[in-house]
Structure formats: C-alpha cells, structure tokens
C-alpha positions as CSV (number, residue, x, y, z in Angstrom):
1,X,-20.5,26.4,-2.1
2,X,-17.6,26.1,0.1
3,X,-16.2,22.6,0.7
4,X,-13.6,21.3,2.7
5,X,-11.6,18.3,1.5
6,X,-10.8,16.1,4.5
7,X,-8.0,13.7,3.6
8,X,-7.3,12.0,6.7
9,X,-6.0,8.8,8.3
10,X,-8.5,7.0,10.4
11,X,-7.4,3.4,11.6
12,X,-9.6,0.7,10.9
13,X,-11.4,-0.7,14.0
14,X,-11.1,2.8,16.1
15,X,-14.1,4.5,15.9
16,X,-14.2,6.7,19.0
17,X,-10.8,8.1,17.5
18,X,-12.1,8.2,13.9
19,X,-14.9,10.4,15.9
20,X,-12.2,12.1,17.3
21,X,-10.8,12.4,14.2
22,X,-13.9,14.3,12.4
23,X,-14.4,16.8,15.4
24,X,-10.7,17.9,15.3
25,X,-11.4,18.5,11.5
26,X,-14.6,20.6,11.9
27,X,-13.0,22.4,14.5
28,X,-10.5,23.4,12.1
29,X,-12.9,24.1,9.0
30,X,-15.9,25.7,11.0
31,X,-14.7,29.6,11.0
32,X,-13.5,29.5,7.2
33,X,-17.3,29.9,5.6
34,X,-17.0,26.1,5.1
35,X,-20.3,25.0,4.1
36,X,-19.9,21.1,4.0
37,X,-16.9,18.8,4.7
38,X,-15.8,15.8,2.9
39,X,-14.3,12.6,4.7
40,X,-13.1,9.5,2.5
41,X,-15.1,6.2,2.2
42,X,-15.8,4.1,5.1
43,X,-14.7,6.8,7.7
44,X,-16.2,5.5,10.0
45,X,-14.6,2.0,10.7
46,X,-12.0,3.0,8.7
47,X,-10.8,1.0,5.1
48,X,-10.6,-2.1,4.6
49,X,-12.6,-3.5,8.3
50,X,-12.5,-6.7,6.0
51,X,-13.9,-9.6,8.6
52,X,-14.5,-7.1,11.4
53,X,-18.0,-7.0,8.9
54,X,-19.1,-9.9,10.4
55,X,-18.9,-8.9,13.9
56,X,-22.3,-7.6,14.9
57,X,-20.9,-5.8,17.9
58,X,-18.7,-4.4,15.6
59,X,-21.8,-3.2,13.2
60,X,-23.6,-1.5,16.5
61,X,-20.1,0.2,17.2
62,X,-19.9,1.8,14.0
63,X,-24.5,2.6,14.2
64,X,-24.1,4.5,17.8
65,X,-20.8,6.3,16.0
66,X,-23.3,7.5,13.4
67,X,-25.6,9.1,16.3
68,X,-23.0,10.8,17.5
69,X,-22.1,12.4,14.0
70,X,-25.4,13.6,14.0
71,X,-25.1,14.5,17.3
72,X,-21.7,16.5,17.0
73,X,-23.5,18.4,13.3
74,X,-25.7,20.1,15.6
75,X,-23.1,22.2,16.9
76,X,-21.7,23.2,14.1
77,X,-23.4,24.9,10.7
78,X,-22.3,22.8,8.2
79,X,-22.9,19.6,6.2
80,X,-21.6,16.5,7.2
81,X,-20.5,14.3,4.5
82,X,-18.8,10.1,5.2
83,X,-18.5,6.7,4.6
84,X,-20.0,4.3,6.8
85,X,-21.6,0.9,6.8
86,X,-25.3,0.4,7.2
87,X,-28.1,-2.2,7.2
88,X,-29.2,-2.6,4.0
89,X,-32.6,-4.2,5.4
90,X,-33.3,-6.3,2.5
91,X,-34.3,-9.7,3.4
92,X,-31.2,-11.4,1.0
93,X,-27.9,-11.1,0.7
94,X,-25.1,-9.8,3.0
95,X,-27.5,-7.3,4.7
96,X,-24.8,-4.9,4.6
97,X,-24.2,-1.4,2.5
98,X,-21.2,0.4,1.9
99,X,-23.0,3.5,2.6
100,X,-22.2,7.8,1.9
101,X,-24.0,9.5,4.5
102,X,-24.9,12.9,5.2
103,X,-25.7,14.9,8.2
104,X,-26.6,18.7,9.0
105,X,-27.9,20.6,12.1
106,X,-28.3,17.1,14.2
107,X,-30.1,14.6,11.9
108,X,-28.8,12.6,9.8
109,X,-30.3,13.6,6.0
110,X,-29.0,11.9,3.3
111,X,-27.9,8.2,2.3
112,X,-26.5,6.7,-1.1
113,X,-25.4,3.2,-0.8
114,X,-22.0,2.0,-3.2
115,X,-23.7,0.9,-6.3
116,X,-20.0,-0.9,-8.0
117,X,-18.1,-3.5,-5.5
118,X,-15.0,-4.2,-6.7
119,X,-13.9,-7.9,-6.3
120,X,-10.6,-8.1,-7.5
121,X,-6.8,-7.3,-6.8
122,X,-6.6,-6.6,-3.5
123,X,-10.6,-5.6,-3.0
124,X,-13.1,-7.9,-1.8
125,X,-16.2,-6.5,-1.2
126,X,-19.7,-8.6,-2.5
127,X,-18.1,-10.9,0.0
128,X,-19.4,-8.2,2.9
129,X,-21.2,-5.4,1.0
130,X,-25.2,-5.5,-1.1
131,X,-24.8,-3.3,-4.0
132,X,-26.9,0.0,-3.7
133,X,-29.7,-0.4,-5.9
134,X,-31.1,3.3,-6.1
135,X,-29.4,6.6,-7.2
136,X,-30.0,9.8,-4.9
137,X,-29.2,13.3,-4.8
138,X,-28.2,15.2,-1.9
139,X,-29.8,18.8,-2.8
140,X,-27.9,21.0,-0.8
141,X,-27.6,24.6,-0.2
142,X,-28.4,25.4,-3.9
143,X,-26.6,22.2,-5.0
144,X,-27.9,19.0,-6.4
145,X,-24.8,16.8,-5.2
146,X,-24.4,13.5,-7.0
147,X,-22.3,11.4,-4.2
148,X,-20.2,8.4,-6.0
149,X,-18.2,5.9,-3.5
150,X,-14.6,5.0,-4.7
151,X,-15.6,2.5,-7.6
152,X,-18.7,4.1,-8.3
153,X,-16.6,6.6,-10.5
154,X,-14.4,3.8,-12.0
155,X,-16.3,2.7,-15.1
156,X,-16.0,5.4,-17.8
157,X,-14.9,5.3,-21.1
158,X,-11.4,5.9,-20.6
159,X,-11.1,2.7,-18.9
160,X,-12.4,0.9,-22.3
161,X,-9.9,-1.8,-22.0
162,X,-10.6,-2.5,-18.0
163,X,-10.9,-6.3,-17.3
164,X,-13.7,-5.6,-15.1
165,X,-16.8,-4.0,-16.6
166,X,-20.2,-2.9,-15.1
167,X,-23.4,-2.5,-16.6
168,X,-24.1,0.4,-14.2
169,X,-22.4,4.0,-15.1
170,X,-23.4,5.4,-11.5
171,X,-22.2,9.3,-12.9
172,X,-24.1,9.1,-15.8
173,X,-27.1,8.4,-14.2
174,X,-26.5,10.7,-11.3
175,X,-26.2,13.5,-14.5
176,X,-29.6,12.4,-16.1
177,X,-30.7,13.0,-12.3
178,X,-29.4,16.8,-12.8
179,X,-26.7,16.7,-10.2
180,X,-24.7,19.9,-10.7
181,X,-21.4,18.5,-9.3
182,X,-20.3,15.5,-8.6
183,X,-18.3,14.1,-5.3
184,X,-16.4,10.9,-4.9
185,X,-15.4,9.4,-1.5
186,X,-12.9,7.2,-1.7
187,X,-10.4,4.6,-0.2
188,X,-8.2,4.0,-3.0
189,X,-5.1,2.1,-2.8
190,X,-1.9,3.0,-4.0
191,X,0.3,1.5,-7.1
192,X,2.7,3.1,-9.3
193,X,1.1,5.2,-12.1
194,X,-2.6,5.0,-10.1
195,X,-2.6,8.8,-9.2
196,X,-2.4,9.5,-12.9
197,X,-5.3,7.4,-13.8
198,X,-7.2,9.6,-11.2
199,X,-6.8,12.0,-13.0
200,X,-7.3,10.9,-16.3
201,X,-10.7,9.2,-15.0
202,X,-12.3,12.0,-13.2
203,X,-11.1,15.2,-15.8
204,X,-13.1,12.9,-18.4
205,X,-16.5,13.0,-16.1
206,X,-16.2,16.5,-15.6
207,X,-15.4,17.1,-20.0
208,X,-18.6,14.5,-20.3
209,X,-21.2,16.4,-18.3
210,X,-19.3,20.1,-17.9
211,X,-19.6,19.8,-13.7
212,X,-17.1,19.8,-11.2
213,X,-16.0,16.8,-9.3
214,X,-15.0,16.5,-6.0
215,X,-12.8,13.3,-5.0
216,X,-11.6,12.9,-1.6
217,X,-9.8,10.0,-1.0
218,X,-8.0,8.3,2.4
219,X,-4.6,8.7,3.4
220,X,-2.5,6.4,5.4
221,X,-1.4,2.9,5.5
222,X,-3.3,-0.4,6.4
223,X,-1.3,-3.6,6.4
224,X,-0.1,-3.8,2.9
225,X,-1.9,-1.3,1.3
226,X,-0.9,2.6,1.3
227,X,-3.5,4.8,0.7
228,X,-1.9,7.6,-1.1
229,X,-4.4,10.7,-0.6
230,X,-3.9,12.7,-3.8
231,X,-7.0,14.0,-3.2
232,X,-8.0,16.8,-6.3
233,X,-11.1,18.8,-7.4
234,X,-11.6,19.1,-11.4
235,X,-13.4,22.4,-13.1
236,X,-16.5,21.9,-15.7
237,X,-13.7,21.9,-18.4
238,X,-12.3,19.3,-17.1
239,X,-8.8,20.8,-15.8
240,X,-8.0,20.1,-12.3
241,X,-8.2,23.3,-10.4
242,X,-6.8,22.4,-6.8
243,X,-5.0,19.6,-5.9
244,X,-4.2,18.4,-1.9
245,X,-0.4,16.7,-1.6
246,X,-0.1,12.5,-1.2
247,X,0.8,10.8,1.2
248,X,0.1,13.2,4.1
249,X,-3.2,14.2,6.0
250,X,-4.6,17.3,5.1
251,X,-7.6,19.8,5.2
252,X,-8.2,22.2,2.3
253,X,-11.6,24.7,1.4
254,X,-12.3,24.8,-1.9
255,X,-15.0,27.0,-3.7
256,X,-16.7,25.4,-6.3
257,X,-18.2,28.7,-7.8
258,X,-14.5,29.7,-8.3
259,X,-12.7,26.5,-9.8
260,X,-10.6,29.1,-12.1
261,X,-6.7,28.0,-10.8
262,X,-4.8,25.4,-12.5
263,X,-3.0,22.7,-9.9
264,X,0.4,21.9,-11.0
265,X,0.5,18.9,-12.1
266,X,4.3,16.7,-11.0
267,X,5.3,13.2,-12.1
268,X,8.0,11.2,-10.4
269,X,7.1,8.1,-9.9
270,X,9.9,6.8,-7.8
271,X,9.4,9.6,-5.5
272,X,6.1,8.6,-4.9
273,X,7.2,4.8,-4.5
274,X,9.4,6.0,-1.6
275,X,7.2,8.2,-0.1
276,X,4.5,5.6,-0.2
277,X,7.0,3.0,1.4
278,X,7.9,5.6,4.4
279,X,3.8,5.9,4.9
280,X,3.8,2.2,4.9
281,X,6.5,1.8,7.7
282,X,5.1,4.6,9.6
283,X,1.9,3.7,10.2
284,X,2.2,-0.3,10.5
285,X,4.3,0.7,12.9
286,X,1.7,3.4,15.1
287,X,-1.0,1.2,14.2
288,X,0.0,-1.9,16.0
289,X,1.7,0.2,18.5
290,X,5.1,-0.9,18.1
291,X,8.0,2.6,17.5
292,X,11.6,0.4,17.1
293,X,12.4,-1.5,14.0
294,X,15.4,-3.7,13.9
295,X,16.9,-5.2,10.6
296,X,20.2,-7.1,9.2
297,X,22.4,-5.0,7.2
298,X,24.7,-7.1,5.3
299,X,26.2,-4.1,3.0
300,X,24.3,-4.8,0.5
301,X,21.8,-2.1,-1.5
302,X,18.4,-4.0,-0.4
303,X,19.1,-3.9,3.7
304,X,20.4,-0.4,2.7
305,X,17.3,1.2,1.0
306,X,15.1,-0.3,4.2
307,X,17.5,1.2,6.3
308,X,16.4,4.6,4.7
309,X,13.1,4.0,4.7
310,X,12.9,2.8,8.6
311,X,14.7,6.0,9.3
312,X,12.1,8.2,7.9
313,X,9.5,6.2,9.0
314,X,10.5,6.0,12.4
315,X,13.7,8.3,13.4
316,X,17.3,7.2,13.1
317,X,16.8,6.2,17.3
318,X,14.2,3.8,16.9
319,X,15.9,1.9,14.0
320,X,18.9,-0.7,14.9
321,X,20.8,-2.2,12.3
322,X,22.7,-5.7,12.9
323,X,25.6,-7.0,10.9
324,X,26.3,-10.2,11.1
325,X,29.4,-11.2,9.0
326,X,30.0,-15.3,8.0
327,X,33.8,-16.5,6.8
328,X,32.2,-15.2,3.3
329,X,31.4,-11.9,4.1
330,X,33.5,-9.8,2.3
331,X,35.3,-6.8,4.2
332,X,33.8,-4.4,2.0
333,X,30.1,-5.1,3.1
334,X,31.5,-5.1,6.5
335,X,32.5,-1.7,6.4
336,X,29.5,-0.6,3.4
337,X,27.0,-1.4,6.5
338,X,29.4,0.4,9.3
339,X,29.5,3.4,7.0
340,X,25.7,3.4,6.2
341,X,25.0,3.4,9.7
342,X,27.6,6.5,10.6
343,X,25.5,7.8,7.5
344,X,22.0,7.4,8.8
345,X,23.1,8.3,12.6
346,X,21.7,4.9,13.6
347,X,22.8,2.1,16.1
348,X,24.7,-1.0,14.0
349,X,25.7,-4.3,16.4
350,X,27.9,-6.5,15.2
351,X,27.5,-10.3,16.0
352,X,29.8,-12.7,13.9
353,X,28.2,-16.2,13.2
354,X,30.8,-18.3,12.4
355,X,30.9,-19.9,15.6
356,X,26.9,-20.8,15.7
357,X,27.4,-22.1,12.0
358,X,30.0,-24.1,12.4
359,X,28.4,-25.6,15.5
360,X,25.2,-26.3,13.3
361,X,27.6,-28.5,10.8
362,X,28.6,-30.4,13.3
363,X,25.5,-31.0,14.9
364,X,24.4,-31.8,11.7
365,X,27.1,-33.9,10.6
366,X,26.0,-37.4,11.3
367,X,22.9,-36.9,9.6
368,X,24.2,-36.0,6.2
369,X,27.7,-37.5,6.3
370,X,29.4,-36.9,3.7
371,X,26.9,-35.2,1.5
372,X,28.3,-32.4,-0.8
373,X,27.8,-28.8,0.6
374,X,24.6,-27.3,-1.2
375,X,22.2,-24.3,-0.5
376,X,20.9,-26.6,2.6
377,X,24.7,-24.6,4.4
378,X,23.6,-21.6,3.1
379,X,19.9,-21.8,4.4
380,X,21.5,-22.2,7.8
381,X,23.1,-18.8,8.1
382,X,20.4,-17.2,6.7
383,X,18.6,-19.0,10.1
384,X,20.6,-18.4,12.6
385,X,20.5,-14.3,11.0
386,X,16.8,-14.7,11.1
387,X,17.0,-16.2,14.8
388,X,19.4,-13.1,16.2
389,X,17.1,-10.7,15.2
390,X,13.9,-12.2,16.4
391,X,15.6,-12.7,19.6
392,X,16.4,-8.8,19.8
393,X,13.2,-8.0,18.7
394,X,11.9,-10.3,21.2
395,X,13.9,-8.8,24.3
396,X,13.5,-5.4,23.0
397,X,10.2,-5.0,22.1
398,X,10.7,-4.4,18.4
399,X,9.8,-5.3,14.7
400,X,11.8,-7.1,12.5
401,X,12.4,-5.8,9.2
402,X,12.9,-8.0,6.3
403,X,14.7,-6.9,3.5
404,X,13.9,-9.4,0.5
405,X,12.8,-7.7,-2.9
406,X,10.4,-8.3,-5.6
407,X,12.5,-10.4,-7.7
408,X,14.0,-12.3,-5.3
409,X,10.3,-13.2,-3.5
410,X,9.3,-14.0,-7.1
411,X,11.1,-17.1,-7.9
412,X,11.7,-18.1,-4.3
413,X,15.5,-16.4,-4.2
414,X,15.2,-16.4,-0.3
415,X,15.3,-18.6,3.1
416,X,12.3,-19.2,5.1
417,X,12.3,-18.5,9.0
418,X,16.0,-17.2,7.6
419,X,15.8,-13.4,5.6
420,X,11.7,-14.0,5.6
421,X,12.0,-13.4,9.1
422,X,10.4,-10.4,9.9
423,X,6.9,-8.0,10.8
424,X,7.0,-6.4,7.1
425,X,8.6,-7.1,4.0
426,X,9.4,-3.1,3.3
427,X,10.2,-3.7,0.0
428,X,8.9,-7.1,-1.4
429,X,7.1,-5.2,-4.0
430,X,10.0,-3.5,-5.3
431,X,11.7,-5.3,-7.9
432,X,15.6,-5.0,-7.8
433,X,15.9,-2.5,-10.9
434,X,13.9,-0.6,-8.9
435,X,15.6,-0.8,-5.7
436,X,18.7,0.6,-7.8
437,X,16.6,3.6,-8.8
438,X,15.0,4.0,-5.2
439,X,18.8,4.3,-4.1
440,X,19.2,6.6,-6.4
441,X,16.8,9.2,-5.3
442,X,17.8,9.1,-2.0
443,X,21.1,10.1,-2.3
444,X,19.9,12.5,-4.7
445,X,21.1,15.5,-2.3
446,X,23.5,13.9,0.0
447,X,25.5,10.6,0.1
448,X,23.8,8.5,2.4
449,X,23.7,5.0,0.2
450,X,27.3,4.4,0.4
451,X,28.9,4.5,-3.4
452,X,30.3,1.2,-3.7
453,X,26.4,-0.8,-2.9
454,X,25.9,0.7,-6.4
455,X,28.4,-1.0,-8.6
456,X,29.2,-4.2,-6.5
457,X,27.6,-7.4,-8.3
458,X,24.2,-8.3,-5.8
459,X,25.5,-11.2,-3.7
460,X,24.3,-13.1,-0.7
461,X,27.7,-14.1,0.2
462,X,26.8,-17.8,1.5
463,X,29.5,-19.3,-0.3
464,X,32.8,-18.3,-1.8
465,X,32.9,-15.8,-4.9
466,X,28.9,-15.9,-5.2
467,X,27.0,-14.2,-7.3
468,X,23.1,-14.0,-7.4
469,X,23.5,-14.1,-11.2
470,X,24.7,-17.9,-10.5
471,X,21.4,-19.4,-10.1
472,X,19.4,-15.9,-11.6
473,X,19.0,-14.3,-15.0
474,X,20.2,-11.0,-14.9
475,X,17.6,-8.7,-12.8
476,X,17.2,-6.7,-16.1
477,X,15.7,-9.9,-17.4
478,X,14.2,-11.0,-14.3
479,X,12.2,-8.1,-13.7
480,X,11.2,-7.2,-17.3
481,X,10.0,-11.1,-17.4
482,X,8.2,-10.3,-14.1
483,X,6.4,-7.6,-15.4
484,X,4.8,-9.3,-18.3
485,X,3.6,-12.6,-16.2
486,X,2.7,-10.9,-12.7
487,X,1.4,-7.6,-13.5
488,X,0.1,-7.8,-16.7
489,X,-1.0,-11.6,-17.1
490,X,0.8,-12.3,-20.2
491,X,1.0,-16.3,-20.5
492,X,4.8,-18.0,-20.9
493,X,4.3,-17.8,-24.4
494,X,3.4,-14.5,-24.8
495,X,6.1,-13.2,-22.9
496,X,8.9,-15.4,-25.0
497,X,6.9,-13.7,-28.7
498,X,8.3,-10.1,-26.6
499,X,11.7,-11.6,-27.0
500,X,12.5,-13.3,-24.2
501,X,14.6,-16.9,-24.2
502,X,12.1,-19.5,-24.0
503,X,14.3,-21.8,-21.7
504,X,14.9,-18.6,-19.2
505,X,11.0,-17.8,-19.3
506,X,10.0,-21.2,-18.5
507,X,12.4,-21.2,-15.4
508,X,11.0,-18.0,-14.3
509,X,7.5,-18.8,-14.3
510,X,7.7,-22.5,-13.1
511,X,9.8,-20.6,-10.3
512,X,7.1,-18.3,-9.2
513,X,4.4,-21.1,-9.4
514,X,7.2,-23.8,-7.0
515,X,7.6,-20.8,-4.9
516,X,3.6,-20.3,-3.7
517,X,4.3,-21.8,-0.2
518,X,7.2,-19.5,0.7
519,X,5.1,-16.7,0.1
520,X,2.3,-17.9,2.2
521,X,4.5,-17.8,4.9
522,X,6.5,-14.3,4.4
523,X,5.0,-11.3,6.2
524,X,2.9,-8.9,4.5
525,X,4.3,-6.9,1.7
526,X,3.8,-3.3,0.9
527,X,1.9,-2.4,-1.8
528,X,3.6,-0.3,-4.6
529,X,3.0,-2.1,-8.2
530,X,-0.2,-3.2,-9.6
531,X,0.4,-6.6,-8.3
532,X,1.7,-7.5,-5.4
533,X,1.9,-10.7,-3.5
534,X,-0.4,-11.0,-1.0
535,X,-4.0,-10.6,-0.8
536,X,-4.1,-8.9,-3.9
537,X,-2.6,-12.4,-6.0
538,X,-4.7,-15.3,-4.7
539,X,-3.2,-18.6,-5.9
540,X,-3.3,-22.2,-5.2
541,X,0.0,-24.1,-3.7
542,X,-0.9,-27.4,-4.6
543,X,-1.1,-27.1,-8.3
544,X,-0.2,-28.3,-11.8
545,X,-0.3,-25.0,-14.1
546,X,2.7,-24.4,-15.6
C-alpha cells in the first residue's frame, strides 16, 4: 500500500484553511498511486485548540469541516486519514474525544478515539478530552491498520523509567487485534534530544511485533511550542527505512511492501535548537499576522544570536535592531552591535539614553534622597530601553523581541517592563552555555557573530566595570545547577551530593523559587529543553518551599 506522509502546518483555530490545507495536499499526492494520506493529530483545529474546546461554536466549526472531508474524498480515490475532535456521546465526562478519523469515496468510515491523555509538561488534555475506551482497526485495502494518536505509542518498555505510566499499552493490543502495520498521528512538541527518543520508541514497536510503523507528526510553531516534524516510517526489523526532514512542511509516498532503504540517520543537536528557534519566530510571527520584529542590541552575544534568528525567521528588512548606549556602555559593544548589523544587512538606530536617565534621577531625587545608588538605577535604563522599543513597535506596527536567556530568567537576572519587554522571549529557553554554542554554529561558515561577543566577560553594563559574575555563579555552574533542579527535578540536596557548593545551590534554587512572579509576567518563551518556563512548569508564587 502506498501512503503519503503529510507533515504539514495547520494553525490552530483555521479550519477552512486547514481544509485548504488537506486539498492542496491530495492535489499533490492523487496522480502518484497514493492509496491513503496521512495528516498529524488534531488536523482539523489544529494542535493545541486548548480553551477554544469549550466553545461549542467552535466544536460545530470543526463537525461541518469533517463533512466537507468526506465531501472532498469523493473526488479523489484515496483514503483519508486525520485528527479531529468529536462527541464522545457518553453521558459523563468532558463529552469530548480526541478522535483519528478516516474517510474514503465520500463517507466518512473509520473512527479510533486517543486512548492515553497526557497531563503533564506542557500537555493538558483530561482537562478537554474522554479517553477512548475501545480499540479498532481500519481494514483497508488489504491492510488491517492499527491507528495510534501521539501518546497512544508512548508507553513501551523502553520508556521503563517514564514518570508517567499507563495501564493501557494501546499497540499491543492493536497487535493481539492483528493489525499488520501500525500508524501514529501525532502533534509532538519539540525539546532537545526528543527526535531521538522517536526513534528509539517506535524501532522498538516495530522489533516487538515485526510490522511497520507509520508516524506522522505536525510541523510548525504554536505559541511556545515548536513542533519539529521529523516525521519517519520504521521496517518489520525495526530500522527506519524513510525519513521526511524537521522543521519544514513536507509530503512524501512511501510503500510499505518495499520498506528495504535505510534513512540516514544525523545528530546535531544545536542545529536542531536553531532551526527550531527560526520555526518559532517565523510562525508566531505569520500566525498573529505581524512580519517586522524590532529588538535592542547592546553588543552583547544574547541580542546577537536573536538578531540571527529574526533574520532567518523574518528577512534582514523586516528586522530593526536599536542600540541604545548609557555613560557605561563600553565603545566596544557600540561598535560589536554596528558591525553585527553591517553583518546581517539589517537597519540599527541609535538612541543614547543618558539624557532620559539622568532626568529620571532627578525626578526621582526627592523621593530617595540620599540613598546609595543600587540596582533600583540600573532597573531604570533597562525601562526606559524597554519603553523605546515598545514605542517603535507601537508606531511601527511591530514585535518586540526580548533577548533574556535561560539562566538569566532562572534566578530573576533581568528587569521587568525593562529587557522583559517584548512579544517573545526567542531564547529564554536557552541557557547561556548554550547561547555560546548557538553562536558558534552560526558563524560556522561565515563571520556574522562578531569575534570579540565571544571572549568579552557577559555584562549588562548598568554600572561601571560590571560583570554578571558579580551577583552570578559562573554560567558553567549556573546552568549545570539548572539542569539538575529544572529539568530533571533533582531536590537542593541532591544536586549539592553531584558536587556542587551547598551555599551556591541554595542561592540558586531560592532564586528561581523568589523569581516566580517575574516569570508570570515575561512573554512566552520558546520551547527547546525538556522544561521550559511557561505552561509546561506550573508553580505557585505565593509559597514557602525552599
């Protein structure tokens, strides 16, 4: 049987262009012998609709969209495969399923609800979604298709150790059924390492049973999360066989009678970090209809990278950088950002804020008298910075870019309303280590990163001679330190027995606990680690834990 793996973008909340979508895809799959095409989970309304759910306008949107599908498969001779919500009828619960459907020649002729809802991290579906409670097969052209959804396919052995386990193994009960391959439709976020796991996950089904397996997951960007495609399809021994590039739309026909290839298989990691980024940008951007970003650059290697990033996002004339230099600005960032700019063939302004600051102190004056200077000065030109740009991105109907990293968002390392300003915190999910690396790879052919943002000690120059590691650990520290309490819930105790200074752990984590608020307030952050903040790490504000 000839499949076609449709790894598209659909935008969640357009359904008559999701519609639009699927007929531009058979259109381009019809005369290759396809005999049924493949969209990703949720097609239909697109992944995550999260609230939208409880709309029931929204619901009939999304049941007359399914009409049409069946409509539109009558003019074409091939199975329709996608993911769209239906009513579960059941007299409890949410009345909702998260729903694979199928359609061929006009009616619609197969339904398997999700059986596993995943309700941590960043998903939160048994708040909107009934678990399916029966398993079907779609017997099809000669095939007894076992169709999985996303999580269905995420409770195998391999995942032993998984915080989350089901008592439902919906492929190995599809397998008793006698499917004779296996698909997966999937929305499946993106984190570092995750398309590895993919693989690891779905080659072990296919050794298990000896069928292929077909996952087809979404590509694009939604808020924070970046859907990374990676779409593959694995042979009965368990090798995968083809394999559809990440972080881009595409269509590919596959014959599972003839799964003899071998994909080739490459790892970079930090590649796939900055791709995933420049899919982020790109489409926050088109999806809330917005095509000019505007950011600070101070000369520094964080407003750098984002610089990058917006560029091939966006275009180097839809990205505008602004430098605006204080009395402790050194000359070299001055001219770091100028020649960054020249590098990236992008717009730079240049708007000195001495004069506003200076007006601020003495505004300011009789209120504090003679109080010693303290990070309350350097919160104020971090505001006014935050102020120009909103007001150009107010006049000029443009995003603001913040440029804040990991670490620094971690223990509170930044000014709100000042450098939290902004649409979308491009890299706030990217600790500084890693920005260094990101850096890296981008001037891996050409010299765009000026040299000296490489080996100049990270400052934000809001005082004389400062250094971030004045009132940081070293980001080697910080970020290792990070690691072990954010990402992989190690207690303060457990990260000082991995050798880390108990003193310098204790500030770190009571840091990130005091720092809850600010990060309520900072605009959403991309994706990229296994734990970002955001909806992904729900904690209290108002709290006594560490």
């Amino acid at each position: 049987m000839k499949v076609a793996i449709a790894q598209v973008n659909p935008i969640v909340g357009d359904i008559s262009g999701n519609l639009a979508l699927l007929v531009r895809v058979l259109k381009e799959v019809a005369n290759k012998g396809t005999e049924l095409v493949v969209f990703p989970e949720l097609f239909i309304t697109g992944y995550p609709p999260r609230d939208l759910l409880e709309r029931g306008w929204f619901i009939e949107r999304g049941e007359e969209a399914m009409k049409a599908v069946a409509e539109i498969s009558a003019g074409y001779d091939l199975g329709i495969l996608l993911g769209a919500v239906v009513r579960s009828q059941r007299r409890s619960g949410r009345g909702l399923y998260n729903s694979a459907v199928g359609f061929y020649r006009g009616k619609e002729v197969f339904r398997q609800a999700k059986r596993l809802l995943p309700f941590y991290d960043v998903f939160d579906e048994t708040r909107y979604f009934d678990p399916g409670e029966e398993v079907n097969l779609w017997y099809f052209n000669g095939e007894r298709i076992g169709v999985s959804i996303c999580e269905d396919g995420w409770n195998g052995p391999e995942f032993a150790q998984k915080k989350y386990r089901y008592e439902v193994d919906p492929i190995k009960e599809q397998e008793q059924l006698g499917a004779t391959v296996f698909i997966n439709i999937a929305a499946s976020p993106f984190w570092m390492g995750k398309p590895g796991l993919r693989h690891k996950l779905f080659t072990g089904h296919s050794q298990r049973y000896q069928k292929p397996f077909i996952f087809v997951n979404q590509v694009g960007a939604q808020d924070e999360l970046i859907f990374d495609g990676n779409s593959f399809v694995v042979n009965r021994e368990g090798k995968i066989s083809e394999k559809l590039d990440g972080f881009a739309e595409s269509v590919k026909v596959v014959n599972i009678a003839d799964l003899s290839s071998t994909a080739h298989i490459e790892t970079d990691e930090i590649r796939d970090v900055y791709q995933a980024l420049i899919l982020g940008v790109k489409d926050y951007f088109r999806k809330c209809g917005f095509s000019q970003a505007v950011l600070g650059l101070s000369g520094g290697i964080d407003s750098a990278v984002v610089a990058c990033i917006a560029v091939a996002a966006l275009g180097k004339d839809n990205v505008l950088g602004v430098m605006m230099p204080s009395e402790f600005t050194a000359p070299a960032s001055v001219e770091d950002a100028k020649l960054l700019a020249q590098n990236l063939g992008i717009k730079l302004l240049t708007i000195p804020i001495n004069q506003l600051f200076q007006s601020y102190l003495q505004i300011l004056e009789p209120v504090w008298g003679d109080k010693n200077w303290d990070e309350t000065e350097e919160n104020i030109q971090s505001r006014i910075r935050g102020n120009i740009l909103m007001a150009i991105a107010n006049k000029l109907n443009c995003l603001v870019l913040a440029t804040g990293n990991k670490s620094e968002l971690a223990v509170g390392y930044c000014t709100l309303y000042g450098d939290l300003s902004g649409a979308l915190a491009v890299i706030g999910d990217v600790p500084k280590t890693m920005v260094y690396e990101i850096a890296r790879y981008i001037n891996r052919e050409r010299k765009i990163l000026p040299h000296s943002v490489f080996n100049k000690p990270p400052s934000a120059e809001l005082r004389p001679n400062q250094k971030d590691t004045d009132s940081l650990p070293s980001y080697e520290t910080l970020d290792e330190i990070l690691k072990l309490y954010i990402e992989d819930g190690l207690s303060p105790d457990e990260v000082v027995s991995q050798g880390y200074d108990r003193d310098v752990v204790n500030w770190v984590v009571r840091q990130i606990a005091k720092m809850e608020y600010k990060r309520r307030q900072s605009p959403p952050v991309l994706r990229v680690t296994s734990k970002a903040f955001g909806s992904g790490r729900r904690l209290p504000i108002a709290a006594r834990y560490i």
